[in-house]
Phi, psi and omega in degrees: 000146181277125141302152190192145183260185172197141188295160171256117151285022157272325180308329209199039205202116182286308197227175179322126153350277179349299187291358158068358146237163226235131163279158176267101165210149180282172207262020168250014172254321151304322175289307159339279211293019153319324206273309200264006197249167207289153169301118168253196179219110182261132169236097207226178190219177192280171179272355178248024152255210223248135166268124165238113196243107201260122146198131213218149165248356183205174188271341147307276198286005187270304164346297205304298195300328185289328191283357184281321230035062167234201173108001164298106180282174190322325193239298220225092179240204185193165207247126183281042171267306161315154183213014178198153157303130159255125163349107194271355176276353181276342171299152170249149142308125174315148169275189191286301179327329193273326150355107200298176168268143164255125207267121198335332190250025199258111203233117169194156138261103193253129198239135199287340167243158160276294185253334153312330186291282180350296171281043171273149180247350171261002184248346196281316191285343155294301182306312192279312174310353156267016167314118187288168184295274196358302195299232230324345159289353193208051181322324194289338150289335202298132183247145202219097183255150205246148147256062160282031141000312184273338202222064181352047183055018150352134156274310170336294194284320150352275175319315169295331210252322192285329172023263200282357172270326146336308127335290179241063125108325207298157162253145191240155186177135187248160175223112183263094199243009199298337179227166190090167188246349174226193180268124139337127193289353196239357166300328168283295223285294182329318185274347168283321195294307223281130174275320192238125171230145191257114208241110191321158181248186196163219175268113198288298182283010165276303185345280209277345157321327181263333167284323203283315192303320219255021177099327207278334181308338181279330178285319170302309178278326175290346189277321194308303189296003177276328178114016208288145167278140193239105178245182166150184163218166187081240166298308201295352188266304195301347188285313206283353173284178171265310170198198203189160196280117174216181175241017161314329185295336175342131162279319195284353186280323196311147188304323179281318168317305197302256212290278219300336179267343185246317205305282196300338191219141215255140195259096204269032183240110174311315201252346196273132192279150183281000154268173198263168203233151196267133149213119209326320204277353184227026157323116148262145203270082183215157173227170173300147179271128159282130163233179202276131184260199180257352179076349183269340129350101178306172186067157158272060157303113207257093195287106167266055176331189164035035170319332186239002171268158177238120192254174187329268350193306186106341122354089182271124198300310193287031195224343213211332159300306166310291181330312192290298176308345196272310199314305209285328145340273179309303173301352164256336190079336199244150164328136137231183199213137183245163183218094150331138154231084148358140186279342174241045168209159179244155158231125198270120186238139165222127173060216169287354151291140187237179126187154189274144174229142159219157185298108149308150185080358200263164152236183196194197184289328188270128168249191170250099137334141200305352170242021164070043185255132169334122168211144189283159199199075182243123174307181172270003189257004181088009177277117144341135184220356182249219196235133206316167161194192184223133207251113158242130177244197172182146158233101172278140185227159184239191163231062140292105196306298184279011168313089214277131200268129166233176171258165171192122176246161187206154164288125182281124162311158223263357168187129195190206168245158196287338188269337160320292183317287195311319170338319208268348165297001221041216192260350183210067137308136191284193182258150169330179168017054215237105179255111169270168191251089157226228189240346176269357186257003154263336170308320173307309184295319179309296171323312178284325143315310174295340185214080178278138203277339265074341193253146188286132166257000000 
């Protein structure tokens, strides 16, 4: 059996998991505690056999945990490929200098569903509290620019996600760019007006293919650097990353499937989201993409939505999302670092400041383990069994040629900094828009034949 170390949630933790807070100590006093916290025994399995993720402090909980086959625990697991842990006390901490700059006005909410997050009306209020005040005294100014892009400007899916900015009060107005060969004559002004732009969730990589084809990514960073709050979920979360775990390969995401099933007839379910839903007697054979985002998130961060769901494909995005990190790990050589998101949860960034939000009542990935420590916690059918979170992971690679590569993860603390985070990638992390010559990036290419935005290949 592999050993592993794990941080102690007692060390940081005022009360149970459950209750969703967190103390506030930075996550390099969490990082610390790797050297001093106690020993478990990790087991973990591939994500396309049966999981069974074993961890225990005693021959009682381990009993307990096999018979759940739950338990991916806290801190450190591994691909049953592997044959030894690598060591989070053998890691350096980044210097600052490796560190992407984070640009001071940079405000968004990236939330793990689309038109479920979105038409929330307590994720909607997350969005306006990042309002400077003057804006939040005066909602009926307030400007809302919707990109529905991903969902080739569907009106249905529109109609679902501005909901509640609507509700209170907000203008709303779309920029419809899924077609065509130039910009709307009224798009950059739009995109300068706009305080908040909302971006649909849907197929990710035509999205940002078609702002890059059509010009539009620069207007978009200028809005960022301004302060305009930048949001979405799903798709609309991954974009706004250097890339993200997506379902773009989807055949059903695709722009003609998409408008012959949505374009004509209006969807009178407020709430129901535009991924797709798993169903045993009809599984489908497509697989996830790493595709490209806009970067403006700092770091190479690799943004996963829907972490706890299992989608047509028959797939648990988070089980297939670690498989994704250890491949680009390998194919690169260099470290990563991924960011999970729940399906009913956001993670919100203002300036060099984070924080997590999740939906009460919802469920989601996190439970406790019998010594009240974080444990991921998705049945094999893909049902959630805990209360939502946001996931931080990593693979860390040195420069050993035979170096055997694992993941290794933690429930991201519920608020801190943004240069923290990245910290837990180490010293050798790639630069942003770091495209490798692999198998995903020809599958990436393939995609982009089949449902073409326009940009030349």
């Amino acid at each position: 059996m592999l050993k592993a170390s794990y941080p102690n949630r007692n060390k940081i933790t005022n009360i149970p998991v459950f209750n969703r807070t967190f103390h506030r100590r930075p996550i390099l006093a969490l990082l610390a505690a790797f050297a001093i916290s106690a020993k478990i025994v990790v087991v973990s399995a591939l994500r396309h056999q049966t999981p069974a993720f074993v961890a225990a402090t005693a021959a009682a909980a381990s009993k307990s945990w096999k018979s759940n086959h739950r338990g991916f625990a806290t801190a450190i697991y591994q691909s049953q490929s592997s044959s030894r842990l690598y060591s989070s006390t053998n890691s350096n901490m980044a210097s600052e200098s490796s560190c992407e700059k984070i640009p001071k006005n940079l405000r968004g909410l990236f939330g793990g569903s689309g038109v479920e997050g979105m038409s929330n009306p307590l994720m909607n209020q997350q969005i306006l509290d990042l309002l400077p005040p003057e804006k939040k005294a005066s909602l009926e100014d307030v400007k809302v620019l919707y990109l529905g892009t991903a969902t080739y400007d569907i009106a249905t899916f529109g109609e679902k996600q501005t909901a509640r900015f609507r509700d209170n009060g907000c203008q709303v107005n779309s920029l419809d760019v899924a077609q065509g060969e130039e910009l709307p004559k009224e798009a950059i002004a739009s995109i300068e007006d706009a305080d908040i732009v909302l971006v649909s969730g849907g197929n990710t990589l035509y999205a940002v293919d078609r702002w890059n084809h059509l010009g539009l990514v620069p207007h978009l960073r200028a809005a960022m650097e301004r302060g305009c709050i930048l949001t979405g979920g799903s798709a609309g979360a991954i974009c706004w990353f250097d890339s993200g775990h997506s379902d773009s390969a989807d055949p059903e995401t695709y722009r003609e499937p998409m408008i012959a099933q949505y374009g004509t007839t209006k969807d009178d379910d407020d709430t129901k989201d535009e991924s797709s839903e798993y169903n045993p007697e009809d599984k489908k054979e497509w697989k996830y993409l790493r595709v490209p985002g806009l970067g403006f998130v700092p770091g190479p961060f690799v943004c996963c939505p829907h972490h706890d769901k299992t989608q047509s494909n028959g797939l648990l995005r988070a089980h297939d999302f670690d498989e994704m990190l250890l491949a680009r790990a390998r194919s690169s050589k260099k470290s990563v670092l991924g960011l999970g998101i729940d399906h009913y949860s956001a993670f919100i960034v203002e300036g060099d400041n984070y924080k997590v939000y999740v939906l009460p009542e919802k469920p989601g990935s996190v439970s406790k383990s019998n010594d009240g420590s974080p444990i991921f916690d998705v049945d094999d059918d893909g049902t959630p069994k805990g209360i939502p979170g946001v996931w931080l992971k990593r693979v860390l690679v040195g420069d050993k040629d035979n170096q055997e590569l694992v993941v290794e993860a933690m429930v991201c603390p519920s608020e801190g900094k943004l240069v923290d985070l990245l910290s837990y990638g180490g010293d050798n992390l790639p630069g942003q828009a770091n495209i490798e010559t692999d198998d995903n990036q020809g599958a990436v290419e393939t995609c982009r034949k089949e449902n073409p935005s326009g940009l030349k290949l």
